[in-house]
KEPASE-810709 format. One record per residue (C-alpha): x, y, z; residue in three letters. Coordinates in steps of 0.1 Angstrom, whole numbers. Example, Ala and Ser with C-alpha at 12.3 -4.5 7.8 and 13.67 -1.06 7.14 Angstrom:
KEPASE-810709
ATOM:123:-45:78:Ala
ATOM:137:-11:71:Ser
END
This chain:
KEPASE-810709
ATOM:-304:-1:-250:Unk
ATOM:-300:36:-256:Unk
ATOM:-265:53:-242:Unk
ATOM:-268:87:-229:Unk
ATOM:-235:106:-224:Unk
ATOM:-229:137:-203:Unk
ATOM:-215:162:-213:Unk
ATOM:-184:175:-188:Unk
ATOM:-187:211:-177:Unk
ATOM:-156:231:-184:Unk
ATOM:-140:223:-145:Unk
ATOM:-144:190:-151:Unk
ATOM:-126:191:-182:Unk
ATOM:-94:210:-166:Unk
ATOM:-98:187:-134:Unk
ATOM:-93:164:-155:Unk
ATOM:-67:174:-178:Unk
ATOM:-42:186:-144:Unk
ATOM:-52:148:-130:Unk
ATOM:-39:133:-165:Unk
ATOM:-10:154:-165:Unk
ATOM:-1:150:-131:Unk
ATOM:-4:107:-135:Unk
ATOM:19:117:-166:Unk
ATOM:48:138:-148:Unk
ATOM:50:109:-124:Unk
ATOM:56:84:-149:Unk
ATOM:76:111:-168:Unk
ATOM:104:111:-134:Unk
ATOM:100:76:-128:Unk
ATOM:114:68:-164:Unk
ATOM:142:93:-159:Unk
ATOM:155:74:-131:Unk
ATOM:164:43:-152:Unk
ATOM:177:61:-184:Unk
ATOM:170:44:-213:Unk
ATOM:163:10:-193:Unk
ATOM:135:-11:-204:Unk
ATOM:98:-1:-192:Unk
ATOM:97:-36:-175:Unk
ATOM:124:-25:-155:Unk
ATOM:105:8:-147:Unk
ATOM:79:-15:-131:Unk
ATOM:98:-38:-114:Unk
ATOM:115:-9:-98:Unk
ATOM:80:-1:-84:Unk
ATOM:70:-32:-70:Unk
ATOM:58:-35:-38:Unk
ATOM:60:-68:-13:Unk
ATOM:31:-78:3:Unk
ATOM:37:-96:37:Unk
ATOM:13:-112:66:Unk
ATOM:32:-102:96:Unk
ATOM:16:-119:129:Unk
ATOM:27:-124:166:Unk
ATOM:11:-149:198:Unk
ATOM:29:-132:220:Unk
ATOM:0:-109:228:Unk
ATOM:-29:-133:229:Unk
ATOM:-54:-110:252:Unk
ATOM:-85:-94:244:Unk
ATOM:-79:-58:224:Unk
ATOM:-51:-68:208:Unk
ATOM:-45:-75:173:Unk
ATOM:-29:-113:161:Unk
ATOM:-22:-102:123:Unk
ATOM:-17:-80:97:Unk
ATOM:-11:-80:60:Unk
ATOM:7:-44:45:Unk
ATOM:22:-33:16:Unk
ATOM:63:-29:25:Unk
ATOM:99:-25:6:Unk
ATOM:112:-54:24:Unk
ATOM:101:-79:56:Unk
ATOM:121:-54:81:Unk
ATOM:99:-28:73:Unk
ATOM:70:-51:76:Unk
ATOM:84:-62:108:Unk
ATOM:83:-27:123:Unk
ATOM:48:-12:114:Unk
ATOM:23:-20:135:Unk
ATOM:-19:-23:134:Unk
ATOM:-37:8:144:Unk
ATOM:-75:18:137:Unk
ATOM:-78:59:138:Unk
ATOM:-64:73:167:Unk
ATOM:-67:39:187:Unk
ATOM:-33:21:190:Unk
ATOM:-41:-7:206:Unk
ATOM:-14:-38:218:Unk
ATOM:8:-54:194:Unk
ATOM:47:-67:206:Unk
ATOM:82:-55:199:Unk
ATOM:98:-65:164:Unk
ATOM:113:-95:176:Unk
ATOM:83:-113:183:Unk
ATOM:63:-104:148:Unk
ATOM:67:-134:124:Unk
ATOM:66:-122:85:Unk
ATOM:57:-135:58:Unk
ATOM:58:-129:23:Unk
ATOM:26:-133:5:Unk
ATOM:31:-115:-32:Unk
ATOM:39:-87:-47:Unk
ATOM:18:-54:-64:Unk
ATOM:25:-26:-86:Unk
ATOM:24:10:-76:Unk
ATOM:13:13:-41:Unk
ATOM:27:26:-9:Unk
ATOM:38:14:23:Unk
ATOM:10:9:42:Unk
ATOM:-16:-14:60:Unk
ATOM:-40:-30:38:Unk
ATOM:-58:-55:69:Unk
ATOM:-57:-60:106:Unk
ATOM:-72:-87:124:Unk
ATOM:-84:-76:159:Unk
ATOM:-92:-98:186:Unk
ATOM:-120:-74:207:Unk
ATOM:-133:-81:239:Unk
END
């Protein structure tokens, strides 16, 4: 099987080049934060939890039963809430929102990663 490479216009190449500096800056600041600490340490610092954060006491139609998100810790979890665009449709207060803690994951952000909606 023959290969057949592209070459990569001259924007490309600089796109490129910024992107690859960029990524290395980041890693550059995130290093000088632990000053002289071990890499390993580096990366546990930027561990993320993972948590499945779910409620009953909304059980109606339109209205979401579950979530899993990226979060620092399960308080955080326990105060996001499911959305889809500009819809926000019913979830419950805090109190009712039962977390759980489902694994951990390298260099993310706080965010949703899947909803479960119940539509009717």
């Amino acid at each position: 099987m023959k290969k057949e490479f592209k070459i990569m216009s001259d924007e490309d190449l600089i796109a490129w080049k910024e992107m690859c500096l960029k990524q290395e800056k980041e890693v550059d600041e995130k290093l000088k934060m632990f000053d002289g600490q071990k890499w390993e340490d580096a990366q546990e610092y930027s561990k993320m939890n993972i948590y499945k954060c779910s409620q009953t006491h909304n059980d109606n139609w339109d209205t979401y039963d579950s979530f899993v998100c990226y979060a620092n810790n399960a308080e955080e979890a326990k105060n996001m809430k499911p959305y889809y665009g500009d819809c926000n449709y019913s979830w419950c207060s805090p109190e009712y929102v039962t977390v759980e803690l489902i694994g951990t994951c390298n260099n993310v952000e706080v965010g949703l990663i899947l909803a479960s909606f119940n539509a009717g």
